[in-house]
N, C-alpha and C positions, 0 to 999 in steps of 0.2 A: 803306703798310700791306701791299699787296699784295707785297711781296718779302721780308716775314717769314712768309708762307705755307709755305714748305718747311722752313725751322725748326723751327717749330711743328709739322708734319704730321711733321717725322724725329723730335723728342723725346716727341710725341704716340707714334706708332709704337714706337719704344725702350721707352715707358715702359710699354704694354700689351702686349710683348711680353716684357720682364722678368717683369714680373707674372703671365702666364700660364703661363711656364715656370717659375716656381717654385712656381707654383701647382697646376701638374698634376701628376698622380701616376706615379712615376719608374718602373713597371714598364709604363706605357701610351705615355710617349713614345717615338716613333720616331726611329730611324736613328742616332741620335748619344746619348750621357749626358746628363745636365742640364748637369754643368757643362760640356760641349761645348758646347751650345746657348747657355748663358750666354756663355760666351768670344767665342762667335762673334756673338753677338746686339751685344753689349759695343763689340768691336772694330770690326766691318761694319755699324750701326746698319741702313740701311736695306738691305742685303742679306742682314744677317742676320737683322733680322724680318721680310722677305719669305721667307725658308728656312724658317724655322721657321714659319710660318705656311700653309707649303704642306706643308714633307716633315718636319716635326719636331713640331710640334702633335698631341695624341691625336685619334682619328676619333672625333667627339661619336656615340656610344651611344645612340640614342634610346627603346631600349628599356626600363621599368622594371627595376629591382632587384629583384625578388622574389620568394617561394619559389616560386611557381605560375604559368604560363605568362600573358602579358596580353597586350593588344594594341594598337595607338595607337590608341584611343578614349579619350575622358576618363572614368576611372573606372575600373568593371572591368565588363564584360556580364554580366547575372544568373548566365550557366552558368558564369562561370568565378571567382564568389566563394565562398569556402572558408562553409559551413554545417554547421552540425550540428542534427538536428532536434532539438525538446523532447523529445523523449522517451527520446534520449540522454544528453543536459545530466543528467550529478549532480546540479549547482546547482539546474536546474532543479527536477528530481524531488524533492528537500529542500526546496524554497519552497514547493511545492507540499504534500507530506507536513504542514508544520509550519503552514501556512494552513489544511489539514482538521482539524488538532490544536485550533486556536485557535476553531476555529470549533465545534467540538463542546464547547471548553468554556466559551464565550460561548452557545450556547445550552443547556448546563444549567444556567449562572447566572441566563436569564433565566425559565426554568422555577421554580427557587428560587424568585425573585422573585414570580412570579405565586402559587405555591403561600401563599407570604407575606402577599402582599395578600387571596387568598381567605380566608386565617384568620382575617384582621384583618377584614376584611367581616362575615363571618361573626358573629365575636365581637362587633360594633358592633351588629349588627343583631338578639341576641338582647334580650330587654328587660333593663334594668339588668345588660348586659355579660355577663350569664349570670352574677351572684354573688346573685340574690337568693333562690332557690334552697336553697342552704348557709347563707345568714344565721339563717334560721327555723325551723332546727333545732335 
């Protein structure tokens, strides 16, 4: 078993070195073309993915992608996430505008209402509805 190790570790080697040169992005690899690297990965299995794994592999990037400066921390540090305050926000300022809307006329409906109920009090509580009145004339 032990003298199918090198086998294994050269088609192991060939096959993650295939795969990552086609896999990288052809304006980041260095020294040679893709298909350079391929030919030579191909033909020189394990001298060609030791090449390519030292002088033809892109230099891993570790720095985010994004429009605003970050840093290696996980996430972003308070100072350096993009805010806009509410009072900015259109959005904001319209949710807000059309919540004072709603709300002024949720409470003249509930005004109505009470004015409603006081009449109907009222009217119960004169004797005989307030028609006895009119009847006896």
């Amino acid at each position: 078993m032990l003298r199918y190790l090198p086998f294994v570790v050269e088609i192991g080697l060939l096959v993650y070195c295939l795969i990552d040169c086609i896999q990288s992005d052809e304006g980041r690899i260095r020294n040679l073309s893709r298909t350079g690297w391929l030919i030579l990965i191909v033909i020189l299995p394990v001298a060609g993915g030791v090449a390519w794994l030292v002088a033809g592999r892109p230099k891993d990037d570790r720095r985010r992608q994004v429009p605003w400066p970050s840093t290696g921390t996980a996430g972003f540090p308070e100072y350096e996430r993009p805010r806009r305050a509410p009072d900015d926000d259109p959005e904001y300022l319209d949710r807000l505008r059309r919540d004072r809307e709603s709300d002024t006329k949720h409470e003249q409906m509930l005004r109505d209402w009470e004015a409603q109920l006081r009449d109907r009090e009222q009217r119960l509580s004169e004797p005989d509805g307030g028609t006895s009145g009119s009847s006896n004339a």
